[in-house]
C-alpha positions in Angstrom: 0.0 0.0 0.0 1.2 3.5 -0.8 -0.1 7.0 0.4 -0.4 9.7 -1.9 -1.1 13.0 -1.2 -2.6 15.5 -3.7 -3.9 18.5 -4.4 -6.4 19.7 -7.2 -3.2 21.6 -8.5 -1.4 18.9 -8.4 -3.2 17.3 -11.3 -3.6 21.1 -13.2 0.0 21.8 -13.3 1.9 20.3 -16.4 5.1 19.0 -14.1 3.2 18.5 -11.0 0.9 15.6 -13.1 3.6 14.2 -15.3 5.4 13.6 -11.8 1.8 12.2 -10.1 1.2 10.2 -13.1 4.8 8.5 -13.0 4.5 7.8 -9.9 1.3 5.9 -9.8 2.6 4.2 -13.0 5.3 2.8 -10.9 3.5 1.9 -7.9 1.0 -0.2 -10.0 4.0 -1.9 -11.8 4.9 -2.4 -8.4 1.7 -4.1 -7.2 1.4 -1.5 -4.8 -2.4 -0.2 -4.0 -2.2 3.3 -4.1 -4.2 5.1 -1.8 -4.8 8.9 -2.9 -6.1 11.3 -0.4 -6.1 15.0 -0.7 -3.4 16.7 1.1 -5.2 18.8 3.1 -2.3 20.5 5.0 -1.2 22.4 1.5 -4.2 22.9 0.4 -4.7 26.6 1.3 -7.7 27.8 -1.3 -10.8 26.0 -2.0 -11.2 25.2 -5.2 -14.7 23.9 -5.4 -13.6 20.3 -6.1 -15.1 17.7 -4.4 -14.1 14.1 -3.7 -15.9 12.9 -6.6 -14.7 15.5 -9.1 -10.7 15.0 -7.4 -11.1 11.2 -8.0 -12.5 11.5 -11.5 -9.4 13.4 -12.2 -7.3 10.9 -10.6 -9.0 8.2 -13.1 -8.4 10.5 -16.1 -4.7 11.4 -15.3 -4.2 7.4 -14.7 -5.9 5.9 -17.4 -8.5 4.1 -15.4 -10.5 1.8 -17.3 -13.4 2.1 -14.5 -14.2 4.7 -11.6 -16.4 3.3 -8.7 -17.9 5.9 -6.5 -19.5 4.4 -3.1 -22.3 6.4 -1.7 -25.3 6.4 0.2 -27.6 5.8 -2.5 -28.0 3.0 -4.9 -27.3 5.2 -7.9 -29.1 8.1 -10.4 -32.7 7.5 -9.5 -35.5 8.7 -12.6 -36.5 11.1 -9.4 -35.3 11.6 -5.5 -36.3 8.3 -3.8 -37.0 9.6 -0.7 -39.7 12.1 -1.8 -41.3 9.9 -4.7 -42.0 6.1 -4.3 -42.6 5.9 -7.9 -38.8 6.9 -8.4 -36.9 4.2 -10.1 -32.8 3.4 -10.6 -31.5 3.8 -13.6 -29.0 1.0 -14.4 -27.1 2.4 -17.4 -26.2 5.9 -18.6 -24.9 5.7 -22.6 -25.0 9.4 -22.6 -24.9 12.6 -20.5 -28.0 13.9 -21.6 -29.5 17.5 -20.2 -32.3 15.5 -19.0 -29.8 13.3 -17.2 -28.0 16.0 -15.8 -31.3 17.8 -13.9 -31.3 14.4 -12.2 -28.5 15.6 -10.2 -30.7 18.5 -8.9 -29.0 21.5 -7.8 -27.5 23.4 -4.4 -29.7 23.1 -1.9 -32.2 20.5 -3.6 -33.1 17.1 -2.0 -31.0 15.1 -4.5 -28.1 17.6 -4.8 -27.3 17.5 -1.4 -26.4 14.0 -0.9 -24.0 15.0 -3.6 -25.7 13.4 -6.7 -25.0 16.8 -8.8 -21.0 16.3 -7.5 -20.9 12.4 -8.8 -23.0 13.7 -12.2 -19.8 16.4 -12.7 -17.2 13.4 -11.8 -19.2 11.6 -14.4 -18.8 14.2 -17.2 -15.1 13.9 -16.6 -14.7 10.0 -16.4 -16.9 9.7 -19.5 -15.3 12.1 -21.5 -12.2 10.6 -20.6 -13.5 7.3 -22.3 -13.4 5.9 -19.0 -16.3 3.6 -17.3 -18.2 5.2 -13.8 -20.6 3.4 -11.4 -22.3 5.2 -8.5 -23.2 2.3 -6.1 -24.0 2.0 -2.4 -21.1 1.4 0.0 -23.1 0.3 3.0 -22.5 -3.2 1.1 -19.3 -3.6 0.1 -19.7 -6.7 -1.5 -21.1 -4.6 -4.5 -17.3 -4.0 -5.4 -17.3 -7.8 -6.6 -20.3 -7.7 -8.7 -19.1 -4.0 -10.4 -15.6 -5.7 -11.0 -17.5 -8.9 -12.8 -19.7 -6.5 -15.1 -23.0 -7.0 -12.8 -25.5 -4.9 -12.7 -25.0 -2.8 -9.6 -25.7 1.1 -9.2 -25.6 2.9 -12.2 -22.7 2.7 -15.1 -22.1 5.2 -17.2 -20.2 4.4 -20.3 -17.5 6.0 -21.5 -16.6 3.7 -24.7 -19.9 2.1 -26.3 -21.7 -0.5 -24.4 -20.5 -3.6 -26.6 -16.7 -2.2 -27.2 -15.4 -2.8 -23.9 -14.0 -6.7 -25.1 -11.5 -3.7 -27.8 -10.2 -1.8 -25.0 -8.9 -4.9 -22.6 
């Protein structure tokens, strides 16, 4: 296991990534688990990036194939699960649709703050990045297994085609 310790300008300076990015090649050849945390003793200015958004830019800067994010919640629900029983999980996301994107909700808003709007952002990164995301629930972490085997768990949004992930392994 390895500690690293990061900052979102860490990842947005040219050097400072080339050096991060190095460095968690190496570790991987390695078989070292890197753990990244942000480095919160540096990090003087708050730069409006949250967890989600700092580990989707981890994933991009790495080359991730897949980004899991654990939360409280299942996944992206068709509408906020606690106010409408009708509301229903959405399984797969193909495409980051405006319509998707209001599913986050907004500052202030039931779904937006348990930080569905945050994972939606993180998601815009990962799948632009042509990498894989799944928002799943971490009270079970069992879920990690059945993500890892290509189960349905949470909600995966695709960053390659459904059907074209066999051409990127």
């Amino acid at each position: 296991v390895a500690q690293i310790l990061l900052t979102v300008l860490d990842l947005q300076d040219e050097e400072h990534r080339r050096n991060f990015e190095n460095t968690m090649a190496r570790l991987l050849e390695l078989g070292a688990l890197p753990v990244i945390n942000e480095n919160d003793s540096v990090a003087t200015e708050e730069l409006e990036i949250d967890n989600d958004t700092m580990g989707a830019m981890v994933a991009e800067a790495v080359g991730a194939e897949l980004l899991i994010l654990l939360s409280d919640i299942d996944g992206l629900y068709t509408a906020d699960p606690h106010k409408d029983p009708s509301a229903r999980l959405i399984h797969d996301v193909c495409a980051l649709t405006p319509e998707i994107t209001a599913l986050g909700g907004g500052e202030g808003s039931a779904l937006g703050t348990g930080g569905m709007a945050a994972k939606l952002k993180a998601a815009a990164i990962a799948v632009g990045a042509g990498i894989d995301m799944v928002i799943a629930n971490g009270a079970h972490p069992a879920v990690l297994y059945d993500i890892i085997e290509g189960k349905a768990a949470g909600t995966r949004f695709y960053g390659h085609t459904p059907g074209q992930k066999e051409e990127r392994e």
